[in-house]
C-alpha positions as CSV (number, residue, x, y, z in Angstrom):
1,X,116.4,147.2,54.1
2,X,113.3,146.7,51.9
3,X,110.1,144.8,53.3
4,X,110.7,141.7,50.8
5,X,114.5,141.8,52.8
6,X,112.8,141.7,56.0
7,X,109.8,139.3,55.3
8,X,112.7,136.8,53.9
9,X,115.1,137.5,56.8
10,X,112.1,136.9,59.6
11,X,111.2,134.0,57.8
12,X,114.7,132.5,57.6
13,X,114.9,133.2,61.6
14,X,111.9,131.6,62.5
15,X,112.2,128.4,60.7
16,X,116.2,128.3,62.0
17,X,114.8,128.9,65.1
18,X,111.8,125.9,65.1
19,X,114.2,123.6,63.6
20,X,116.9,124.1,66.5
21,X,114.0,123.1,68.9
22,X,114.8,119.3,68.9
23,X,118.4,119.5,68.7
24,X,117.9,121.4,72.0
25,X,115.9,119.2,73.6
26,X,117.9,116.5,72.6
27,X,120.6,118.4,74.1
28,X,119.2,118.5,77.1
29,X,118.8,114.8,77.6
30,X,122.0,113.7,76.5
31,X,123.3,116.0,79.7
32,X,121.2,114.4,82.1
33,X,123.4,111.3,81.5
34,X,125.0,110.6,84.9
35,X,127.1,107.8,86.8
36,X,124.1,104.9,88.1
37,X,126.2,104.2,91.2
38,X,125.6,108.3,92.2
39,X,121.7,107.8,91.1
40,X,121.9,104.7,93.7
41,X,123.7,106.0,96.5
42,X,120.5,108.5,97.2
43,X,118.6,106.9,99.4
44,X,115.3,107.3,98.2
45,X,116.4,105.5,95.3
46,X,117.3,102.5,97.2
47,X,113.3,102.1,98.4
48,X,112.6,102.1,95.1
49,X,112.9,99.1,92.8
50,X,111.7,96.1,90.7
51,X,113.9,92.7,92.2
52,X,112.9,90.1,89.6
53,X,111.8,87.2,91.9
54,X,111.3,85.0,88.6
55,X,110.3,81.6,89.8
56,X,109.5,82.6,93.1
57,X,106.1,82.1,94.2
58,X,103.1,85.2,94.6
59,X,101.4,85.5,98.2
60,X,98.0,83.7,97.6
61,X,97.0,85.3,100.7
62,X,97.1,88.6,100.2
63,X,93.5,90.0,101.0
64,X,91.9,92.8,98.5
65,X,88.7,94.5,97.8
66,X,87.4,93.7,94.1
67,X,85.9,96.8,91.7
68,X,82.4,95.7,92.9
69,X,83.0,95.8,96.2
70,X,84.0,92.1,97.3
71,X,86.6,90.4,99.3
72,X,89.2,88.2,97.5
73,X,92.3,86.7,97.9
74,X,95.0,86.8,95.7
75,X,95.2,83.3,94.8
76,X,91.5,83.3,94.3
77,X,92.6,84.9,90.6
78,X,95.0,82.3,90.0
79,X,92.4,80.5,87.4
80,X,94.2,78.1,85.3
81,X,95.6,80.9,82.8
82,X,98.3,83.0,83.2
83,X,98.1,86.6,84.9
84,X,99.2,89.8,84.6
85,X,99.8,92.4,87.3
86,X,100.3,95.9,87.1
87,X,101.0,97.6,90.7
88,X,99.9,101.2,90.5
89,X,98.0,104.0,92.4
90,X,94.6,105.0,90.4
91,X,94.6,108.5,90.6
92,X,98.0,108.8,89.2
93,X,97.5,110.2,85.7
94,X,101.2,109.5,84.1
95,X,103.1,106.8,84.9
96,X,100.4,104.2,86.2
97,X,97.8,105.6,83.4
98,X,100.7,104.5,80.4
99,X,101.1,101.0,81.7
100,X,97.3,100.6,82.4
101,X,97.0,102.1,79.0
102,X,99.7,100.0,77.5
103,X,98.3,96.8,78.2
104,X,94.7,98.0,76.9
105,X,96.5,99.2,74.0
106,X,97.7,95.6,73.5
107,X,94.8,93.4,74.4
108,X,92.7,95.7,71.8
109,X,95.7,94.8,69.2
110,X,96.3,91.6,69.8
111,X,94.6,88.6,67.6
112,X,95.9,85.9,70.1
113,X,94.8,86.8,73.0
114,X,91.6,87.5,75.0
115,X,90.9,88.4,78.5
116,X,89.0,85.3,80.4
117,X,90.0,82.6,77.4
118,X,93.9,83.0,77.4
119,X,94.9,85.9,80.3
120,X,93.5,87.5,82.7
121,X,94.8,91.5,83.9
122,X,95.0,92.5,87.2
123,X,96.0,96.2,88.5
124,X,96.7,96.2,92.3
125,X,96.4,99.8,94.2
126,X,99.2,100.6,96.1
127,X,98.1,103.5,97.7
128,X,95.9,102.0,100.8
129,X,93.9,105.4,100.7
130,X,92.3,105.0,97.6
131,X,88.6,103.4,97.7
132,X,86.8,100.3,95.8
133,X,84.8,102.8,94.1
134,X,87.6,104.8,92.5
135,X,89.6,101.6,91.6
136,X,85.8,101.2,89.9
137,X,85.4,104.5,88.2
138,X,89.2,104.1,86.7
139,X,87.9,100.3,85.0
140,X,84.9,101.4,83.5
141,X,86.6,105.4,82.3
142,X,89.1,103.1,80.9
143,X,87.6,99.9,79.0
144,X,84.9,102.0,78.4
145,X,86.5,103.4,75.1
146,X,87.7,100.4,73.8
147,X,84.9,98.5,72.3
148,X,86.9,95.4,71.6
149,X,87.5,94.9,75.5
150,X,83.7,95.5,77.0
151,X,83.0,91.7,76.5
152,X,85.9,90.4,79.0
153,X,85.5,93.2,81.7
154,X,85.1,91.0,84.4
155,X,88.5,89.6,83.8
156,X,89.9,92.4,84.5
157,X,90.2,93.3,88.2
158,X,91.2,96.2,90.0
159,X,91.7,95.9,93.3
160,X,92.2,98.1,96.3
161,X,93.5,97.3,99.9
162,X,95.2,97.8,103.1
163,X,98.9,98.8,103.0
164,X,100.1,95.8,105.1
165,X,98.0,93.6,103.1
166,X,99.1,95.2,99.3
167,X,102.6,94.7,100.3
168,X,102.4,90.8,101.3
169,X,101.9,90.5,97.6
170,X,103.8,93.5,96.2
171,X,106.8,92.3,98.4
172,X,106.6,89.0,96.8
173,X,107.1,90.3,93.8
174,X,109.8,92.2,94.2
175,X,108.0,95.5,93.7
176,X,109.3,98.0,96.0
177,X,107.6,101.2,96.6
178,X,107.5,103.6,99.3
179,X,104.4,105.2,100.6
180,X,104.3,108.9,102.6
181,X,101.2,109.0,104.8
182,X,101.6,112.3,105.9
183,X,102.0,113.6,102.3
184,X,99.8,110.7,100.8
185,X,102.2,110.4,98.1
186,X,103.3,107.4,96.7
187,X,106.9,107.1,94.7
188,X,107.2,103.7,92.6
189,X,108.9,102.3,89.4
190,X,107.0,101.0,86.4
191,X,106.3,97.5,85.3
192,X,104.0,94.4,84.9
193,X,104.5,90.7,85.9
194,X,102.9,87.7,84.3
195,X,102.6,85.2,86.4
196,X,102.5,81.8,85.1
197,X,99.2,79.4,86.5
198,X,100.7,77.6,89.3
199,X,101.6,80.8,91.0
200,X,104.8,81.7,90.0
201,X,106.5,84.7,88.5
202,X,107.4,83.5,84.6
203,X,108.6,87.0,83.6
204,X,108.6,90.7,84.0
205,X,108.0,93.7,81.5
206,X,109.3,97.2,82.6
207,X,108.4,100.2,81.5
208,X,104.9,101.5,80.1
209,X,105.1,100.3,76.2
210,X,104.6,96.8,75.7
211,X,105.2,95.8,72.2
212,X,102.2,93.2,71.2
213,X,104.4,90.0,69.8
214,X,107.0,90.8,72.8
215,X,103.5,90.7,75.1
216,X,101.8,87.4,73.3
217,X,105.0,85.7,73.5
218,X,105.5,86.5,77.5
219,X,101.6,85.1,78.3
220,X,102.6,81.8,76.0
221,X,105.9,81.2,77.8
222,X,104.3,81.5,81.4
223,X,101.0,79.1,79.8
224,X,103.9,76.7,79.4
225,X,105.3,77.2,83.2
226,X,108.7,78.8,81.5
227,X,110.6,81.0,83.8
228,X,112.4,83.7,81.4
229,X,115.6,85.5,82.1
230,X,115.8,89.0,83.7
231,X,115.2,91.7,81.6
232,X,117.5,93.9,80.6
233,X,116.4,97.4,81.9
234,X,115.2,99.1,84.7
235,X,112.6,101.7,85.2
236,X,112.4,104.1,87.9
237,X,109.0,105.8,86.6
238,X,110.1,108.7,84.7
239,X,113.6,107.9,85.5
240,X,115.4,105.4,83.5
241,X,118.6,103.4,84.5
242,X,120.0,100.9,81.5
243,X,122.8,98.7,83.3
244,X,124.1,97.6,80.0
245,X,124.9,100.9,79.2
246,X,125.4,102.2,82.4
247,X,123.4,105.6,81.4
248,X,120.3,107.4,83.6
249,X,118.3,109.7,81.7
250,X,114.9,111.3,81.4
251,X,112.5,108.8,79.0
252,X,111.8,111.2,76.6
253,X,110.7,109.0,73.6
254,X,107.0,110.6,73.1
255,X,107.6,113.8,74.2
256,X,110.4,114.4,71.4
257,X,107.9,112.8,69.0
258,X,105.0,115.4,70.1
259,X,107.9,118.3,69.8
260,X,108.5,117.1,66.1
261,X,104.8,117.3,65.3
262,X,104.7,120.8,67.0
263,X,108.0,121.9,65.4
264,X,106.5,120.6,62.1
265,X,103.1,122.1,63.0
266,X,104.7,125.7,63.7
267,X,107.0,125.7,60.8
268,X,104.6,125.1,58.4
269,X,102.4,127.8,60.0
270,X,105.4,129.9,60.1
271,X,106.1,129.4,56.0
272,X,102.3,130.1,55.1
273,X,102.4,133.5,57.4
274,X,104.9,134.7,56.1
275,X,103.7,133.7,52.0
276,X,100.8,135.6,53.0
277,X,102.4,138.9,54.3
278,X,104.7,138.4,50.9
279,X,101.9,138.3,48.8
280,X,99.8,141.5,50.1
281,X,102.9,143.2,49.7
282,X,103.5,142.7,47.0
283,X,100.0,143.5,45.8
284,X,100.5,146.7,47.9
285,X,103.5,147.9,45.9
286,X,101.5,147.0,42.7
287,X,98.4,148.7,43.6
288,X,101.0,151.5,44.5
289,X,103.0,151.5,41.2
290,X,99.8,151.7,39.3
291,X,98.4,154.6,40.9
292,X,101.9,156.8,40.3
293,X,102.0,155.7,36.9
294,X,98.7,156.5,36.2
């Protein structure tokens, strides 16, 4: 086989090879479709949960420590607007830093609505290890990059607290979570609540993407006192359960979208490569040609 057979054939392996990458990842999640009833028969699962209490009423009394270091209650936060919660556990980097991201991502987007004026954002700490000072560091590593937000800081709060105390409120809303002292590991599913002014839960929004009109219409509807209907899904962190399709499966949205751009990114390197090995080769066989002709 000449080397122009061989460059051609390598190159026609590689990019069948980077192209079959997504099919095989997309393989992989349709296998990891399973019956729900077997997901919730593990006990684990069962700890682990969002029960939509809409309408139902928040626990006002639930005692936190603020970002700067000072006591509030709950209801204290409760200012006339609506409010959103996000339960999560600072030094998590995945899950709790894509909704806490999510929302930013929204509030930096949105043209209706401004922290202090029409919402204000509250993340709640549910692991009762974590300090003031870290639920601090996490506020300002986070607003700190969006310019847009550094104005209404102060309405948003992060608190920290005692277990007993964090689940007076997370128990209220329906937010179960289980905590491992030993291992200092907390498992929990992903979600906000907005919570209308008097108190009471207008609507919930699972999952760590929050679409900006789907967001700006939530915060109106609880501004107006409107309890909305459940949603439709249900999020178990990385693990997704859809009861109207009855399917679990791995969220794999972003990551098949990075593999595409990496797919893309090694194919095209792939093609140029192998151009470039073509081309000296050729040159080669020139140069070679002209020296036994001459």
């Amino acid at each position: 086989m000449s080397a122009n057979a061989k460059n051609r054939l390598g190159f026609r392996l590689g990019g069948l090879a980077l192209s079959l990458l997504p099919i095989a990842a997309l393989g992989q999640y349709q296998r990891m479709d399973v019956d729900p009833d077997v997901a919730f028969r593990d006990p684990r699962m069962s700890k682990i949960g969002i029960d939509q209490r809409l309408g139902e009423s928040v626990r006002r009394d639930a005692t936190f420590t603020d970002d700067e270091g000072r006591t509030v209650q709950f209801g204290q936060l409760l200012r006339g607007r609506p409010l959103i919660v996000l339960p999560i556990f600072y030094r998590c980097e995945r899950t709790c830093y894509l909704e806490l991201t999510g929302v930013i991502g929204v509030m930096n987007q949105t043209e209706k609505l401004r922290a202090g004026r029409d919402v204000d954002i509250v993340a709640v700490g549910i692991n009762p290890t974590e300090p003031f000072q870290l639920a601090r560091g996490k506020k300002r590593q986070l607003l700190g990059s969006y310019e847009s937000l550094n104005p209404d800081r102060q309405h948003w709060r992060f608190l920290t607290g005692s277990e007993a105390e964090t689940r007076k409120l997370t128990d209220s809303l329906g937010f179960r979570y289980t905590y491992d002292k030993a291992k200092n590991e907390v498992s929990h599913p992903s979600g906000i609540m907005v919570i209308a002014p008097s108190g009471r839960i207008s609507s919930y929004a699972m999952g760590s993407n929050y679409d900006v009109t789907r967001f700006e219409k939530l915060v109106e509807l609880a501004k107006r006192e409107t309890i909305t209907e459940p949603t439709k899904e249900i999020f178990f962190g990385c693990l997704h359960i859809d009861p109207v399709t009855g399917k679990r499966s791995i969220v794999i949205e972003n990551v098949m979208r990075l593999l595409a751009i990496v797919t893309l990114a090694a194919l095209l390197g792939t093609i140029t490569w192998f151009n470039i090995r073509a081309r000296r080769q050729r040159a080669a066989e020139i140069a070679q040609a002209s020296l036994n002709g001459s």
